[in-house]
C-alpha positions as CSV (number, residue, x, y, z in Angstrom):
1,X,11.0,-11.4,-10.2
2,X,9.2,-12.4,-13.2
3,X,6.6,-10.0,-12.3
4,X,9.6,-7.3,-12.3
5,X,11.0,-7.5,-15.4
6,X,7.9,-7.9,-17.2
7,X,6.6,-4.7,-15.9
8,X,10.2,-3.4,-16.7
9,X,10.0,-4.2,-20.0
10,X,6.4,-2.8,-20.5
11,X,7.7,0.6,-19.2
12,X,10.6,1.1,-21.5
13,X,8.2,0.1,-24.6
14,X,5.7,2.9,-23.6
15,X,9.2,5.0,-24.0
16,X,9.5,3.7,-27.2
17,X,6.0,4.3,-28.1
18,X,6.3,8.2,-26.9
19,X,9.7,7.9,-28.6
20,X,8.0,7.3,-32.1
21,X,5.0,9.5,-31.8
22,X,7.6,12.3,-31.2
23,X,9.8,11.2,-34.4
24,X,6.6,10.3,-36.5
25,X,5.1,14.4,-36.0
26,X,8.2,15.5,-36.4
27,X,8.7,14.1,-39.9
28,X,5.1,15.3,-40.6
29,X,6.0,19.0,-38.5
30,X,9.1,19.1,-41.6
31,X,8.0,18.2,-44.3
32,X,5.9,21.4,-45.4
33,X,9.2,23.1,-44.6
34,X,10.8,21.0,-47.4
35,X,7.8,21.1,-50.1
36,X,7.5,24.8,-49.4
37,X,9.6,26.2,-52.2
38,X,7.6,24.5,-54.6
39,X,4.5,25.0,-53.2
40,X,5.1,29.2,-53.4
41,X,5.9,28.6,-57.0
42,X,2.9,26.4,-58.1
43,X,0.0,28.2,-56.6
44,X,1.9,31.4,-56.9
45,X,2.7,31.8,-52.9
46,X,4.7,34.8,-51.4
47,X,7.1,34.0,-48.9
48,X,4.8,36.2,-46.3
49,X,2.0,34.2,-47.1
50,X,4.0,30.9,-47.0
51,X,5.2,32.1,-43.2
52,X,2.1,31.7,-41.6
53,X,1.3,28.7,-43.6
54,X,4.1,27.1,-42.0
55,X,3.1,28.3,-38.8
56,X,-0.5,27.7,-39.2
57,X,-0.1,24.1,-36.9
58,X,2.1,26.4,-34.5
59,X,-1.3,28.6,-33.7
60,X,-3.6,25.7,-33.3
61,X,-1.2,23.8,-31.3
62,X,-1.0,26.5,-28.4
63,X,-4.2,27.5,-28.6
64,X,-5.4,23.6,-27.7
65,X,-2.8,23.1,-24.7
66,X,-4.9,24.2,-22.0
67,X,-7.8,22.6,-22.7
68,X,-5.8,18.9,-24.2
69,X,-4.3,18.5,-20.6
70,X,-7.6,17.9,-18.6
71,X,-8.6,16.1,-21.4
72,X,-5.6,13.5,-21.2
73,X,-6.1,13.4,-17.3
74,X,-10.2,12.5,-17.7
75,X,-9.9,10.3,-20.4
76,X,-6.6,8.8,-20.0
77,X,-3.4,9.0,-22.7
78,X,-3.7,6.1,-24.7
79,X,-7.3,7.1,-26.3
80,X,-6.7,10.7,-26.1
81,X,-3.0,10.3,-27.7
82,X,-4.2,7.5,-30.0
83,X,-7.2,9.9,-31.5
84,X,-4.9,12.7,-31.6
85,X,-2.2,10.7,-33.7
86,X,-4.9,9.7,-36.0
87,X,-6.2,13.5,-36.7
88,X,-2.6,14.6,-37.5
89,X,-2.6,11.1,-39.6
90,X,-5.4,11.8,-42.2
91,X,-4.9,16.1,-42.2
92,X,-1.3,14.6,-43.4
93,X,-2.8,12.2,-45.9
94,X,-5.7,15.0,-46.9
95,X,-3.2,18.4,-47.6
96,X,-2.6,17.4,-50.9
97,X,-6.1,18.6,-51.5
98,X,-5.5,22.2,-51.1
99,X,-4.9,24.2,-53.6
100,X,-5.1,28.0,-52.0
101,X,-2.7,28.9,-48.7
102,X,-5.7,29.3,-47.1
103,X,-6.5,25.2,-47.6
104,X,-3.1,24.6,-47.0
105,X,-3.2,26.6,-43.3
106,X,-6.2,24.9,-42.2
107,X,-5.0,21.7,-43.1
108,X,-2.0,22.3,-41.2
109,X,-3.9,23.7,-38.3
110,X,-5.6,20.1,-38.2
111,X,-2.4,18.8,-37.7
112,X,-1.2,21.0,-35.0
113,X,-4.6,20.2,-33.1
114,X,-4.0,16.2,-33.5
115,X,-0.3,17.3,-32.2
116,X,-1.4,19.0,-29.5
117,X,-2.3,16.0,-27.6
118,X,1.1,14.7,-27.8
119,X,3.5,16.1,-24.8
120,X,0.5,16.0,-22.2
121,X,-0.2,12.8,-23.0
122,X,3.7,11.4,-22.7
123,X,4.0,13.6,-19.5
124,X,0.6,11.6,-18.0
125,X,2.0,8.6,-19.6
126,X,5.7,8.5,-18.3
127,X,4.4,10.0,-14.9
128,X,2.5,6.4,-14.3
129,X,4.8,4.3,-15.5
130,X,8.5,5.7,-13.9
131,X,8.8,7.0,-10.5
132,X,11.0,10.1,-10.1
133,X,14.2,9.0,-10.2
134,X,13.9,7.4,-13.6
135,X,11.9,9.9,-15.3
136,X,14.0,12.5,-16.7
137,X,16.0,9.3,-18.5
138,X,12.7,8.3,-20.0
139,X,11.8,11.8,-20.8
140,X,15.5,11.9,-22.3
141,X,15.1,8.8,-24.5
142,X,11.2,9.8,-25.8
143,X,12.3,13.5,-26.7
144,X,15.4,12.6,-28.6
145,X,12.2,10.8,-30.9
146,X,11.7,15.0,-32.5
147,X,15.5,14.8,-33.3
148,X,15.6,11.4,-34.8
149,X,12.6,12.6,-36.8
150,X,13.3,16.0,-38.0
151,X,17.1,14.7,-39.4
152,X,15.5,11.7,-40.8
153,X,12.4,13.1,-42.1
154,X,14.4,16.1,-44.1
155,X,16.0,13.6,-46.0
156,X,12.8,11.3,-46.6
157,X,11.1,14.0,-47.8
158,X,13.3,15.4,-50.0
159,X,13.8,12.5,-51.7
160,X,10.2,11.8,-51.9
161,X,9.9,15.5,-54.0
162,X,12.3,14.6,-55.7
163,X,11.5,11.0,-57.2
164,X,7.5,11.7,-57.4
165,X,6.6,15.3,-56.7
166,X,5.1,17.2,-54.0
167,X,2.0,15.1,-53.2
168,X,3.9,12.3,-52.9
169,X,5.3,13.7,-49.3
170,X,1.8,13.7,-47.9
171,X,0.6,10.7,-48.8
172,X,3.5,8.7,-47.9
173,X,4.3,10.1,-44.3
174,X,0.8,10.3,-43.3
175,X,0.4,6.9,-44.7
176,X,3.1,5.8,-42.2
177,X,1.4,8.0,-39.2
178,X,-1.8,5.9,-39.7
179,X,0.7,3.0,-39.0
180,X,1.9,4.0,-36.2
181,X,-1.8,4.4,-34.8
182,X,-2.6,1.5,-35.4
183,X,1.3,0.1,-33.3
184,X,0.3,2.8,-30.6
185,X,-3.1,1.2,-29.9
186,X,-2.1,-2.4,-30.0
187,X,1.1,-2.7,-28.3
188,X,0.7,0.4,-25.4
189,X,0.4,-2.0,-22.3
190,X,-2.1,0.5,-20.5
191,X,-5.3,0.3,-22.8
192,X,-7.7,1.3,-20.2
193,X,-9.8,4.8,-20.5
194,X,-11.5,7.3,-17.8
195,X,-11.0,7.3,-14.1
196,X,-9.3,3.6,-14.4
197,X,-6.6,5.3,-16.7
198,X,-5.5,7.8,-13.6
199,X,-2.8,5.3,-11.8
200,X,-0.1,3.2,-12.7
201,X,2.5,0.8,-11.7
202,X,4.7,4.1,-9.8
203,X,1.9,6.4,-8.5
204,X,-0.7,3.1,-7.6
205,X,-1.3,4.3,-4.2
206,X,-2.3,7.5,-4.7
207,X,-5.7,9.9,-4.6
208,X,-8.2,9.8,-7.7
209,X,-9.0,13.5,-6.7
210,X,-8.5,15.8,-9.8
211,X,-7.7,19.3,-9.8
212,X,-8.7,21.7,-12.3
213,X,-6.9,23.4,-14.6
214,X,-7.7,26.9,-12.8
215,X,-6.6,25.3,-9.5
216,X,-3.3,24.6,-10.9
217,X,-3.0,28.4,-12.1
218,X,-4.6,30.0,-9.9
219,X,-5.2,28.4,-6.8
220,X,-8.1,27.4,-4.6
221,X,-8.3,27.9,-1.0
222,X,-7.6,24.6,1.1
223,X,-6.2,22.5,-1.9
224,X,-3.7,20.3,-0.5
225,X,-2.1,20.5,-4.3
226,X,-1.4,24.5,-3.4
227,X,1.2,23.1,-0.9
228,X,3.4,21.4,-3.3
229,X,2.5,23.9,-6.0
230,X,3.7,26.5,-3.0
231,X,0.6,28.5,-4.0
232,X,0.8,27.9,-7.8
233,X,3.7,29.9,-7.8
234,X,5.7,27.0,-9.5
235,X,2.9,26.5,-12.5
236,X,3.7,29.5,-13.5
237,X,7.6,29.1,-13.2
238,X,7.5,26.5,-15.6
239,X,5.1,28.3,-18.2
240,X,7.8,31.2,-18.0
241,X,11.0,28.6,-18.0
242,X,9.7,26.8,-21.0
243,X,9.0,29.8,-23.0
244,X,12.1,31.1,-22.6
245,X,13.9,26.9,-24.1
246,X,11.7,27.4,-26.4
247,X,12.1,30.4,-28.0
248,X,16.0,29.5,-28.1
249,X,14.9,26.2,-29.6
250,X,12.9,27.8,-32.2
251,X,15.0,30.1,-33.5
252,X,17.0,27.3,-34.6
253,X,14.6,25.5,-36.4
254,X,13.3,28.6,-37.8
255,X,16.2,30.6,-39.0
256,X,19.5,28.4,-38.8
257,X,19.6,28.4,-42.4
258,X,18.9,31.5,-43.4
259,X,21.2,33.0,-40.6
260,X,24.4,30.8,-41.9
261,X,23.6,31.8,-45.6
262,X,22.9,35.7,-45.1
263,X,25.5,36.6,-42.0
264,X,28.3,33.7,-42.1
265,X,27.8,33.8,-46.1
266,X,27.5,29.8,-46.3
267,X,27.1,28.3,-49.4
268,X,23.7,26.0,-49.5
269,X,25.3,22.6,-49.6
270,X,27.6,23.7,-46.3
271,X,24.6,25.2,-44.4
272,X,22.5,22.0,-45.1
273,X,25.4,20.2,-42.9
274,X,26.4,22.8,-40.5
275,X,22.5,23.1,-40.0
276,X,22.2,19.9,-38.8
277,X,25.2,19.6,-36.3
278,X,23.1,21.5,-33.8
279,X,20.3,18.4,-33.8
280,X,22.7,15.7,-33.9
281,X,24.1,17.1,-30.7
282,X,20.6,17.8,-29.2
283,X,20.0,14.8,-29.6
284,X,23.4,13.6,-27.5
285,X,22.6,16.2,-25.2
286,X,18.4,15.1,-24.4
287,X,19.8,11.6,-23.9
288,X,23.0,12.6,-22.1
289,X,21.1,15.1,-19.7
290,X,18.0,13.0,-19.1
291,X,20.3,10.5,-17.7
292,X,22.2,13.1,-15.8
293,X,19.1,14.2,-13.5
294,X,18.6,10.4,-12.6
295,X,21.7,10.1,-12.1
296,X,22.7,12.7,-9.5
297,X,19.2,11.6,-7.7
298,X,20.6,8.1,-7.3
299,X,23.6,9.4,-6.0
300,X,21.5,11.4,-3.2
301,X,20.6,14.5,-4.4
302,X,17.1,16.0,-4.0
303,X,15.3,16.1,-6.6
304,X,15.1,19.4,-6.3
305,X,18.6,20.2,-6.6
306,X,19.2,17.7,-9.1
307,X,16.3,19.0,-11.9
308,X,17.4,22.8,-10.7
309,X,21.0,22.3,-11.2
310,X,20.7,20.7,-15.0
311,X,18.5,23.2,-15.9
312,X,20.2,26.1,-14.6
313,X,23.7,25.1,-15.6
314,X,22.2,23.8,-18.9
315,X,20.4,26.7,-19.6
316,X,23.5,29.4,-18.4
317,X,25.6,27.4,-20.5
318,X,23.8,27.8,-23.5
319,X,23.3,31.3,-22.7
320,X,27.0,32.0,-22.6
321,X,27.5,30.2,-25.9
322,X,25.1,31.7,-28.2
323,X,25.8,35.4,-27.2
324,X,29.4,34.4,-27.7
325,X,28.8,33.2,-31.1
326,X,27.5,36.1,-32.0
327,X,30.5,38.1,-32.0
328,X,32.9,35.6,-33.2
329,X,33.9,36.6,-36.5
330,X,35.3,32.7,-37.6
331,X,32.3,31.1,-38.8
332,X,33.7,27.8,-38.2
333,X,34.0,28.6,-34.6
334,X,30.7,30.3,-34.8
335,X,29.2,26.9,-35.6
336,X,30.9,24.7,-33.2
337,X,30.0,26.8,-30.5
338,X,26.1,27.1,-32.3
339,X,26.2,23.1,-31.8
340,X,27.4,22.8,-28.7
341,X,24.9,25.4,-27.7
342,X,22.2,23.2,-28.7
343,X,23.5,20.1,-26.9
344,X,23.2,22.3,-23.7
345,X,19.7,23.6,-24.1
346,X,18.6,20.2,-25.1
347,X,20.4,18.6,-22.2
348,X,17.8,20.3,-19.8
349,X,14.7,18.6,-21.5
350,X,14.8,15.7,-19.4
351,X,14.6,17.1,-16.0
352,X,12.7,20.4,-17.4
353,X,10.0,18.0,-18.2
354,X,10.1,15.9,-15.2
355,X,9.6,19.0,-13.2
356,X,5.5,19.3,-13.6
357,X,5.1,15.1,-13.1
358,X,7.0,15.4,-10.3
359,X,4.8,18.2,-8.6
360,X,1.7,17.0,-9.9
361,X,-0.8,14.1,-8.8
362,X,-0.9,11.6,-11.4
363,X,-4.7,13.1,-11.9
364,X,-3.3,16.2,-13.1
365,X,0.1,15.6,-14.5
366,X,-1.1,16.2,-17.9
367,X,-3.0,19.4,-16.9
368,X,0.3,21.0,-15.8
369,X,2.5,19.5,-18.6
370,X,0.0,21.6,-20.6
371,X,0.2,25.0,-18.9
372,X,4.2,24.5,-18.9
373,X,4.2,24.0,-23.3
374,X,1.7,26.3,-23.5
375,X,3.8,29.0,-21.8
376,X,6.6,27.1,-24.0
377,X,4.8,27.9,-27.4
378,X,3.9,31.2,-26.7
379,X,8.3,31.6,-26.7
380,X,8.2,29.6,-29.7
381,X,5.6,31.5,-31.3
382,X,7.4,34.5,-31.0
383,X,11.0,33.5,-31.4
384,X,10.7,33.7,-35.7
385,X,8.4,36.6,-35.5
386,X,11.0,38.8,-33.2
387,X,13.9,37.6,-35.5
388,X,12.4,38.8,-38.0
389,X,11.7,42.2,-37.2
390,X,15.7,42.4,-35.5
391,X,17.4,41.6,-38.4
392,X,14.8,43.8,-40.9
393,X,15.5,47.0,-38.2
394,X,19.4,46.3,-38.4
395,X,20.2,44.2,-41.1
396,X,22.5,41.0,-38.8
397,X,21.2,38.3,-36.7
398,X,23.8,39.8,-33.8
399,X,20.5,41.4,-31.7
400,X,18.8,38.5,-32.5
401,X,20.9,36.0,-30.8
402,X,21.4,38.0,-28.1
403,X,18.0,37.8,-28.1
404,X,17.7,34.4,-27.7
405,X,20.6,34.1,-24.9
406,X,18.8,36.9,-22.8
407,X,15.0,35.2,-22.9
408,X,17.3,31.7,-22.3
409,X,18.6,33.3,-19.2
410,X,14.9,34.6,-18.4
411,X,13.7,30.8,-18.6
412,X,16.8,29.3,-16.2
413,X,15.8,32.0,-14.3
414,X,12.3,30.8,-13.8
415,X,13.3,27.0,-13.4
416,X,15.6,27.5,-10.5
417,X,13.7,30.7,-8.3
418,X,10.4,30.6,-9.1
419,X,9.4,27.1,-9.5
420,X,9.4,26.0,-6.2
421,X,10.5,23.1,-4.0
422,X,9.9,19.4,-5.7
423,X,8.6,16.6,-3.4
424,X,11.2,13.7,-2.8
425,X,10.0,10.6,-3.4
426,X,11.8,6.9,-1.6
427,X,13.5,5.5,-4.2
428,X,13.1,2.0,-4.7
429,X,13.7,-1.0,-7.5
């Protein structure tokens, strides 16, 4: 019993651990965004110039997924996510050093290669430690960490440029990332590394036999793994259904602001707060839906119809809201239904996320976490770039919303028909 709850609690402080590397890089992922202004006007900056600056940890980010998920499942997530929290630590600590965009992109590509070890590594991490029916509440509680931090962080930043300059941002947030490295490596309760790191307390009796990254895409004649991948079919589903959450997701983060200031004609100190209703109920919403696809498991649905039906509804539902806001003239109602958007696109994550561990041997969870947010980033990637050229070719965000609505449907799409069936698990204490 003792035994139990001991291992109980150890599980739930790994969340919290994945919970706080999400809402440390998140801090660190904003706080350019908030220095930017002043950045353009002291080394003389355009705002083209300053885009893919701020997109400069984007690029390196996706470009490291594929090859950070075998990684994570050879070397295990508490060295691999450890190392890559301290790289995004010290590129943090050392941007203050650039003076050119060029310095300021590569430092910011550090970072975004230190972040790339982040969501294969919690995907390995949680798949060891929380057997199916618990895992999209974990993955709930640990992704509503990049909500905490991006509300939190805008305000510690600005303050920061406010009270001591610019420089001062840097050194204080990366300063409190080198902190957290140090918490992450002391307190994770798993501190073992290589083929020891494969299995934990939920997946304990299964095989150490990895499969390859290629395997998982591709497939390989007489893998086992091509069963329950139903020929690698369902690797690709999730690449395609995360692209199309994230380029929804980014739009938001990317041109909220400007889109309430140009097209609903808000002043600066009403967009800051509509702009942030949309996070405050994602955050509800990852929480709220994470414990939704446990919850209908526990009550005895598959798990395939319980993952499939959250993300389907969630996604449809945002769907239907964000191509509605885009034709309502009342701006007020534009934003409520903006916000409550966001709660149901963020309500999937949990189950969205618990979709690759739960098809995945715990030797390759982290491999297939990484070809679903690469897929994911891609969407991303192109969500502020598309925008963009929308509203320069017609002058309102209209096309680009129902934009974001149509590649949303795309992605629920993928989820429900092309990733296949999940393996049930018995549930058990």
């Amino acid at each position: 019993m003792d035994n139990s709850k001991g291992r109980g609690r150890q599980k739930w402080g790994v969340v919290g651990l994945c919970f706080g590397a999400l809402a440390m890089s998140s801090v660190v992922r904003i706080s350019l965004g908030i220095a930017a202004p002043t950045l353009m006007k002291e080394f003389d900056i355009s705002p083209v110039t300053m885009g893919y600056v701020l997109s400069g940890w984007n690029w390196a980010y996706t470009a490291c997924q594929l090859i950070i998920g075998p990684v994570v499942d050879r070397f295990g997530s508490w060295i691999v996510l450890g190392l890559g929290a301290g790289v995004w630590s010290l590129s943090t600590i050392a941007l203050p050093l650039a003076s050119t965009a060029l310095g300021l992109f590569l430092f910011r590509a550090v970072f975004g290669i230190g972040h790339s070890m982040l969501i294969p590594a919690q995907g390995s991490t949680i798949s060891k430690w929380f057997r199916s029916e618990q895992r999209s509440t974990a993955l709930g509680f640990a992704f509503s960490g990049s909500q905490v931090g991006s509300a939190v962080g805008a305000a510690v930043c600005a303050f920061l440029l406010a009270s001591f300059g610019w420089r001062s941002i840097f050194y204080w947030i990366g300063a409190a990332n080198l902190l957290f490295v140090v918490i992450w490596f002391l307190f994770h309760p798993d501190k073992k590394i290589g083929p020891q790191a494969k299995l934990g307390p939920a997946r304990e009796n299964e095989s150490l036999e990895r499969v390859s990254i290629f395997a998982l895409l591709f497939g390989t004649r007489g893998n086992s793994l091509g069963v329950r991948l139903h020929n690698c079919r369902s690797a690709w589903g999730l690449a395609f259904g995360q692209a199309g959450y994230l380029y929804a997701y980014h739009f938001y983060i990317s041109w909220l602001p400007t889109y309430l200031i140009m097209e609903r004609n808000m002043s600066i100190q009403l967009t800051g707060i509509a702009a942030s209703l949309p996070f405050v109920m994602g955050m509800a919403g990852t929480i709220g839906g994470g414990w939704l696809g446990d919850h209908l498991i526990r009550r005895g649905f598959k798990h395939t119809t319980a993952r499939k039906t959250v993300v389907g509804v969630g996604m449809m539902a945002a769907t239907v809201m964000v191509i509605t806001a885009a034709y309502t003239p009342q701006t007020w109602l534009a934003v409520a239904l903006l916000t409550l958007c966001m709660g149901s696109l963020r309500a999937t994550t949990g189950s969205a996320n618990a979709m690759p561990i739960d098809l995945a041997p715990s030797t390759s969870v982290a491999s297939l976490v990484s070809i679903q947010n690469f897929g994911g980033n891609i969407g991303g990637l192109m969500a502020p770039i598309v925008t963009g050229y929308i509203f320069a070719a017609t002058g309102s965000f209209t096309g680009a919303l129902v934009t974001a609505g149509a590649i949303m449907m795309f992605g629920a799409f993928s989820y429900v028909f092309i990733v296949g069936r999940l393996p049930e698990e018995t549930q058990r204490d």
